[in-house]
C-alpha positions in Angstrom: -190.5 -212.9 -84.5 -186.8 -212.3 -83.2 -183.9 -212.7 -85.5 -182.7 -215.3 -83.6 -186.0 -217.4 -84.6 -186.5 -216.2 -88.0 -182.0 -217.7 -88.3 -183.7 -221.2 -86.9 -186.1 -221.2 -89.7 -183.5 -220.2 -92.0 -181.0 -222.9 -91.0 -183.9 -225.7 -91.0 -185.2 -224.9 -94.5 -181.8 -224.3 -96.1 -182.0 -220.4 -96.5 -179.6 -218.3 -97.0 -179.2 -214.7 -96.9 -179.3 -211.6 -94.2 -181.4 -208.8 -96.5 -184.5 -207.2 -94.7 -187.0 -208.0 -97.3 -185.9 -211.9 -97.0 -185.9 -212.0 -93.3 -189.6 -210.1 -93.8 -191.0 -212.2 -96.3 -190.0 -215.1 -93.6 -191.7 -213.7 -90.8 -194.8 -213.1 -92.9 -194.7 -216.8 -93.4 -194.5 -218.1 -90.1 -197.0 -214.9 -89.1 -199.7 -216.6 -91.6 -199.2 -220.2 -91.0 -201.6 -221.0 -88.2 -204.0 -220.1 -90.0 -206.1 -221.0 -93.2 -205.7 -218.1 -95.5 -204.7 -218.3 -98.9 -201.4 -217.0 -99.5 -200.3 -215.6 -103.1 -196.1 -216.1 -103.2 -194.6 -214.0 -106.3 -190.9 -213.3 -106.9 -188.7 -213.9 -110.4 -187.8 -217.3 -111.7 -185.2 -218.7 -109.8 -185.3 -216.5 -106.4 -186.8 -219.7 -103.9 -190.3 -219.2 -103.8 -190.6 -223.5 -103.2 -189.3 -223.0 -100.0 -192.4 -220.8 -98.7 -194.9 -223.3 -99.3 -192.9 -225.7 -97.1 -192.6 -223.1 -94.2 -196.1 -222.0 -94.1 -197.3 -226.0 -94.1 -194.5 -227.2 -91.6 -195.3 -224.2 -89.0 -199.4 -225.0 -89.3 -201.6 -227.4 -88.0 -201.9 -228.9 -91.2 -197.9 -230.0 -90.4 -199.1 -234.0 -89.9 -201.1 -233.8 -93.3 -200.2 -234.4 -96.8 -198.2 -231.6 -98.7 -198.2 -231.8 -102.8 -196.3 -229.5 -104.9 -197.6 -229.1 -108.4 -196.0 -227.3 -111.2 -199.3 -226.1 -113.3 -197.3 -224.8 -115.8 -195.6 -228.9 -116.7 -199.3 -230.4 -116.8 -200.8 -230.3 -119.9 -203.7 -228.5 -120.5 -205.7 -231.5 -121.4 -204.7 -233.4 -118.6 -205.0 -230.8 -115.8 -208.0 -231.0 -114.5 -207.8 -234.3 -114.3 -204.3 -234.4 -112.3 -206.0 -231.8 -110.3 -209.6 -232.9 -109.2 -209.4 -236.6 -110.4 -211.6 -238.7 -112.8 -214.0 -241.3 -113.0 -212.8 -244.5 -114.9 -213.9 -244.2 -118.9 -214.6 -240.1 -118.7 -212.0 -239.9 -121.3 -210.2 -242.1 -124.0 -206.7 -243.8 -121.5 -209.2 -243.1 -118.6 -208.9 -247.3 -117.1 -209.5 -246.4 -113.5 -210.6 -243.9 -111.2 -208.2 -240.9 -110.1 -207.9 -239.5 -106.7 -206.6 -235.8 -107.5 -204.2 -234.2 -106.1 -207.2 -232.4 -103.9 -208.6 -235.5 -102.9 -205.0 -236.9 -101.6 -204.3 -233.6 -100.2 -207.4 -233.2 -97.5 -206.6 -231.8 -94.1 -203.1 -230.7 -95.9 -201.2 -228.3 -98.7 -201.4 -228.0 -101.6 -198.6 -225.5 -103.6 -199.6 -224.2 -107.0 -196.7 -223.5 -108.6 -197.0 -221.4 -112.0 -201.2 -220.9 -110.9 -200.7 -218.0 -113.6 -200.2 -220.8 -116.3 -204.0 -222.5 -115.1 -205.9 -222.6 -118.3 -209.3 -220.4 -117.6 -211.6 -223.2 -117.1 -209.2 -225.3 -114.3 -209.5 -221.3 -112.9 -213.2 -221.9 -112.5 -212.7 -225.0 -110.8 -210.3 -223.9 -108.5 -212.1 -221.1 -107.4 -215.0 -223.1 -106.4 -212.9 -224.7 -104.0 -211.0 -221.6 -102.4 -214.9 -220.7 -102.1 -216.8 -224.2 -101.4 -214.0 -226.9 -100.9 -216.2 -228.5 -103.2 -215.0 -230.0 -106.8 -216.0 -232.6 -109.4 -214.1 -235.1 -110.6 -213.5 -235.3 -115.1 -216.3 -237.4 -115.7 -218.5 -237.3 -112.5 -221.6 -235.5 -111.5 -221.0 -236.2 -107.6 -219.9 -233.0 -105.5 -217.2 -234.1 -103.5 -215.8 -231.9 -100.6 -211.9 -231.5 -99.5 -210.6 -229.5 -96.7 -207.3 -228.2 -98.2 -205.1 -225.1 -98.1 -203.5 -223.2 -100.8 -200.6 -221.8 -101.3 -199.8 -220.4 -104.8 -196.7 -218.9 -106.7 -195.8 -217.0 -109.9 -193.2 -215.2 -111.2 -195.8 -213.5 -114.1 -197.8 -210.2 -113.4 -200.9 -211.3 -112.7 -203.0 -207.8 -112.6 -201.5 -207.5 -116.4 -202.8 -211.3 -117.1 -206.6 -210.0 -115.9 -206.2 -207.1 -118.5 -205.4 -209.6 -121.1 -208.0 -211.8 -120.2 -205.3 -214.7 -119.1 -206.4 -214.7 -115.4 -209.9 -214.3 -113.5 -209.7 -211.7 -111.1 -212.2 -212.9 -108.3 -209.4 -215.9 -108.3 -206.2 -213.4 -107.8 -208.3 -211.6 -105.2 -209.0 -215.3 -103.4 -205.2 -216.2 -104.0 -203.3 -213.4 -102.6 -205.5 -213.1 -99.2 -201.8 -212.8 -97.9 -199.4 -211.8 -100.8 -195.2 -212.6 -100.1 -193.0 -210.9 -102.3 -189.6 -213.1 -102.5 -186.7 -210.5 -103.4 -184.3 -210.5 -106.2 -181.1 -212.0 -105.9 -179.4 -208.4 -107.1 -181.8 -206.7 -104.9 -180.2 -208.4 -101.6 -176.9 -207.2 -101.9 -173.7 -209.2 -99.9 -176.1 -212.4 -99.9 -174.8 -213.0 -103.1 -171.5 -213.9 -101.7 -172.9 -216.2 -98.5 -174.8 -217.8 -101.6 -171.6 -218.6 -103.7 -169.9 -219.5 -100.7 -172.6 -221.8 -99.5 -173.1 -223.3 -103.1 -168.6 -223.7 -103.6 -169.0 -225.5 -100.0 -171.4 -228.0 -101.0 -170.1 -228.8 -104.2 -167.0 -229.7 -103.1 -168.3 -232.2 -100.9 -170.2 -233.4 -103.2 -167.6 -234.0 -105.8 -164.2 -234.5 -103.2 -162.4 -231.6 -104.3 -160.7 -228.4 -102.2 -164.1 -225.4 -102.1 -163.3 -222.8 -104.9 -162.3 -219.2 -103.3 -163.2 -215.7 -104.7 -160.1 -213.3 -105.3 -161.7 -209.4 -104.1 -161.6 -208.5 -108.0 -164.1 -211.1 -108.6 -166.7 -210.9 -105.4 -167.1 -207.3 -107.0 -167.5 -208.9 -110.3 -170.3 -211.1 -108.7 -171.6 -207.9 -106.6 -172.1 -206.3 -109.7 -173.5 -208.5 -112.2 -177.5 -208.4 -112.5 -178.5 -212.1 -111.9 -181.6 -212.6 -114.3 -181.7 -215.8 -113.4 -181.5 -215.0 -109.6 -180.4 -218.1 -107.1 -180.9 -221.0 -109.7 -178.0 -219.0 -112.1 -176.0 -218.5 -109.1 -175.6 -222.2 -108.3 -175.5 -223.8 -111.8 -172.7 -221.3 -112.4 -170.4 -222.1 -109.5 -171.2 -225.6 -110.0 -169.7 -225.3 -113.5 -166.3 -223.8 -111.7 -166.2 -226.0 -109.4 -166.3 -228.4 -111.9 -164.1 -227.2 -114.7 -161.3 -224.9 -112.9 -158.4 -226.9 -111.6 -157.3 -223.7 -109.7 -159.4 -223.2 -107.1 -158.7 -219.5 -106.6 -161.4 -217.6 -108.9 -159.9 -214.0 -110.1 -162.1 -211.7 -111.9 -160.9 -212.9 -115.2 -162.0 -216.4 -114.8 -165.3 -215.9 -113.6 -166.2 -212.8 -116.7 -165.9 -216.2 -118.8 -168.6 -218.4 -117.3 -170.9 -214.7 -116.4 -173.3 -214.2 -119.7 -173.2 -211.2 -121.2 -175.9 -208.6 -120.6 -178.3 -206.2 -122.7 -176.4 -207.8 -126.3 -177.9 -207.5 -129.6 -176.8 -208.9 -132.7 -176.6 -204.7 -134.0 -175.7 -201.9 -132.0 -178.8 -199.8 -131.2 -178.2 -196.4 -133.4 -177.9 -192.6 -132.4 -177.5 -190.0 -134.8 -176.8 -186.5 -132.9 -179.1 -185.5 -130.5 -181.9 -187.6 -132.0 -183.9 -189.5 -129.2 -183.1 -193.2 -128.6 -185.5 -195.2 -130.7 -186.9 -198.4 -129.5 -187.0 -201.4 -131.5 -188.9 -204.7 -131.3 -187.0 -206.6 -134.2 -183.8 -206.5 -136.3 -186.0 -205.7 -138.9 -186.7 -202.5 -137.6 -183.3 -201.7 -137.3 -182.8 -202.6 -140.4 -185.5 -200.0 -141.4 -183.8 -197.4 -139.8 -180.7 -197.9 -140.9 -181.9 -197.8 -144.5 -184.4 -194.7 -143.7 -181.2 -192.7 -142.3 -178.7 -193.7 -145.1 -181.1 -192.4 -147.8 -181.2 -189.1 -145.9 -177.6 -189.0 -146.1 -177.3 -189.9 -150.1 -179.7 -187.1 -150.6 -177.6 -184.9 -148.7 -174.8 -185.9 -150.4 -176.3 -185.9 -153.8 -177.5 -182.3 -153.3 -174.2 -181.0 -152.1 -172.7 -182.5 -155.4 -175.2 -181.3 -157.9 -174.3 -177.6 -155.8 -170.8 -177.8 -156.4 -172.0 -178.7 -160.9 -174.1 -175.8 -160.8 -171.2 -173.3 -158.9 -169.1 -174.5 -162.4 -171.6 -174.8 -165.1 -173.7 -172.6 -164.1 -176.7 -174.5 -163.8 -179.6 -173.9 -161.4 -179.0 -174.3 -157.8 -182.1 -176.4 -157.2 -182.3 -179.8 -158.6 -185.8 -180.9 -159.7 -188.0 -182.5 -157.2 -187.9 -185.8 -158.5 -183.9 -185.9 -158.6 -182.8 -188.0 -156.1 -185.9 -190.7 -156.6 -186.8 -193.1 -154.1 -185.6 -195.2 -152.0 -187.3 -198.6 -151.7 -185.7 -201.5 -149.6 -186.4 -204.9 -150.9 -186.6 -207.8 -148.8 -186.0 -211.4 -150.0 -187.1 -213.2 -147.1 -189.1 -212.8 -144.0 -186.8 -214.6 -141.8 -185.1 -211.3 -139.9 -181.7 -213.3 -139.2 -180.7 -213.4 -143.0 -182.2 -210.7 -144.4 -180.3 -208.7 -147.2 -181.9 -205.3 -148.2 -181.5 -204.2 -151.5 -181.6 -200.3 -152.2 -182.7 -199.1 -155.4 -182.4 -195.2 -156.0 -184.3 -194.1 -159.2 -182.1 -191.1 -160.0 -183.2 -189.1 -163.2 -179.9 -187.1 -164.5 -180.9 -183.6 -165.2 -179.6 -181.8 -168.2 -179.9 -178.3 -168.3 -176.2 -177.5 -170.2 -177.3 -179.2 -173.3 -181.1 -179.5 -174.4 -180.1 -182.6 -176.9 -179.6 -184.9 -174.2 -182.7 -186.1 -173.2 -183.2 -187.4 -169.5 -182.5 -191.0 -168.6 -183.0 -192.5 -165.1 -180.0 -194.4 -163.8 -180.3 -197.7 -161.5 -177.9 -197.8 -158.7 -178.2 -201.0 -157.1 -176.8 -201.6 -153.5 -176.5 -204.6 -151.7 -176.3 -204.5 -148.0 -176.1 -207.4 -145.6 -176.4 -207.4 -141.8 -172.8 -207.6 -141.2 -171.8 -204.8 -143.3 -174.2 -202.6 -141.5 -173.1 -203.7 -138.4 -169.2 -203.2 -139.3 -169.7 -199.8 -140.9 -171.8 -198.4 -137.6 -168.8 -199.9 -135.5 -166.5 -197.9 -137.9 -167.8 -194.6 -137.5 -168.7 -195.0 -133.9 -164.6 -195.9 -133.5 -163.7 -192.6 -135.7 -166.5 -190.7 -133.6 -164.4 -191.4 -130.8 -161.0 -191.5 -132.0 -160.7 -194.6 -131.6 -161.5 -194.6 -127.9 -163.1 -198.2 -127.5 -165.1 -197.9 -124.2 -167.1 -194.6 -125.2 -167.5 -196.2 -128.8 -169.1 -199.4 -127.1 -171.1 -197.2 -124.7 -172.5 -195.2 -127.6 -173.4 -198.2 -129.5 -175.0 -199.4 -126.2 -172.8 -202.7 -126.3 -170.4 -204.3 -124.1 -166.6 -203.6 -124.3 -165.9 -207.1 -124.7 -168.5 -207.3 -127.6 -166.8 -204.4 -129.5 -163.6 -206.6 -128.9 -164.4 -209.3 -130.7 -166.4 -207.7 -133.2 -163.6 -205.9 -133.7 -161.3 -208.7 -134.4 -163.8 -210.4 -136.5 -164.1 -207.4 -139.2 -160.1 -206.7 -138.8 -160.8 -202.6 -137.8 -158.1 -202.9 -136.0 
């Protein structure tokens, strides 16, 4: 198709956006609608995969026939084989009439599967009968009934990594994605973010009477540069709330930081000692582990250089005993990660070469150490590491700047 079509399409079906892989994924759309294939849609949550569907029905000859969305992932799994295929009145306790089914309504039209990746495995089974047969059964029924329908699915889940877990048949995938369309990324598409939030100000100031909001140059590279995990859907709720809540309608970079979530946050800063690897962790548990793990190396270390410095003045051998410097156990009073308080004790046993009268005792040195005064003491030394030099400090700690700002403030290192 020429541009000029593929801008028709995108004017009628309320798309916007001048990236490659969307004007693409469009003309594979239109390419594929005349016919009956199956067509498999994937893309992220939030990036417009609903207005595929609509193309690919509107531009076939299936145009004049009913099209149903359904969102398989809102229907319960008890229910969906029923909302799907219909039922026979009594086939299940509330069953007081016959059901149609959204594939008997749906013959000689569309039907869009949205969330197909959330179909528990035996609706899969049904469903591929009919991308197969165009035969199904209602809940209840033993009669074969046969629909002429066409199906377009979408997901924003891997699918290939579903079959490995046993989630999702693959002789359905392969039936589904006859024609795949990948739907990019809103921070894969570039200067479309800014026709978007243009587009999105325009509307809402219609809709609410009030002068469009305007991006200052500082903020459209604000917007440029800002991830998006929640792609087109993020974009509009969030200049919706300006629109709404800003009674200047020029938008600097400093306004807009404050309605932009913060990215790749965690309630401790991920730890680096030297030119030790980054470790991976999948709880604040582990952390916590770590943290405890490194900071009995450190007492040992400091232990050791102590009893050193006794032995250089007493006279006393270099080499404490094996079992000096005990163990360390941490102790956890709870298995709820978000107020855990470890509790270190260090069995110590006092050696006493000078004077063979004193027998040996073991001391109990018990620590107490919450979250927060992990978290303050890592800022602390990652400030000093620095000197105090709060960008580098938040890049070691792999936070944001504005998070070592406030956390900051909170524990008064000012």
């Amino acid at each position: 198709m020429t541009k000029a079509e593929i801008q028709q399409v995108k004017l009628r079906f309320g798309i916007i956006g001048n990236t490659e892989t969307l004007s693409r994924a469009i003309d594979v759309a239109i390419q594929v609608a005349p016919t009956d294939l199956s067509v498999l849609i994937t893309g992220e949550s939030g990036v417009g995969k609903e207005s595929f569907p609509q193309i690919i029905h509107q531009y076939s000859r299936r145009k004049h026939g009913q099209y149903i969305a359904v969102n398989c992932g809102a229907i319960p799994e008890g229910t969906i084989d029923s909302e799907l295929f219909g039922h026979e009145k009594g086939a299940f306790t509330g069953a007081i009439g016959e059901r149609k089914g959204y594939f008997g309504e749906a013959d000689k039209g569309t039907i869009f599967l949205d969330e197909v990746g959330e179909l528990p495995l035996p609706t899969q089974a049904r469903l591929l009968r009919v991308l197969e047969s165009g035969e199904f059964i209602k809940v209840g029924s033993s009669k074969v009934q046969k629909t002429d329908v066409r199906i377009v699915a979408a997901t924003n889940v891997n699918l290939m990594q579903a079959i490995a877990e046993g989630r999702f048949r693959e002789d359905l995938y392969y039936r589904l994605n006859t024609v795949p369309i990948q739907i990019p990324a809103l921070r894969e598409r570039g200067e479309d973010v800014l026709l978007l939030f243009r587009k999105f100000a325009s509307d809402f100031a219609e809709k609410y009477r009030m002068p469009s909001i305007q991006l200052t140059e500082d903020a459209k590279r604000v917007l440029l540069a800002y991830s998006w995990p929640g792609n087109v859907r993020q974009l509009k709720n969030i200049t919706e709330q300006i629109s709404i809540i800003e009674t200047n309608r020029e938008i600097n970079a400093a306004i807009l930081e404050t309605y932009i979530p913060e990215q790749n946050t965690q309630r401790l800063p991920a730890l680096m000692f030297g030119s030790k690897e980054r470790k991976s962790f999948e709880s604040e548990r582990e952390i916590l582990y770590s943290v405890l793990f490194d900071m009995r190396q450190e007492v040992a270390e400091l232990k050791k250089m102590v009893h050193n410095l006794m032995a250089e003045k007493k006279g006393v051998p270099a080499s404490p005993p094996a079992n000096y410097y005990g163990n360390v156990t941490p102790v956890v009073g709870s298995a709820s990660t978000s107020s855990v308080v470890p509790t270190i004790i260090h069995a110590v046993k006092a050696p006493s070469p000078v004077d063979d009268d004193i027998q040996d005792t073991e001391e109990y040195v018990e620590e107490s150490l919450s979250l927060d005064d992990l978290e303050k003491e890592m800022i602390r030394k990652a400030l000093e590491k620095h000197h105090g030099k709060r960008k580098s400090a938040a890049k070691d700690l792999n936070i944001s700047e504005r998070t070592l700002y406030r956390k900051i403030k909170e524990y008064g290192l000012d």
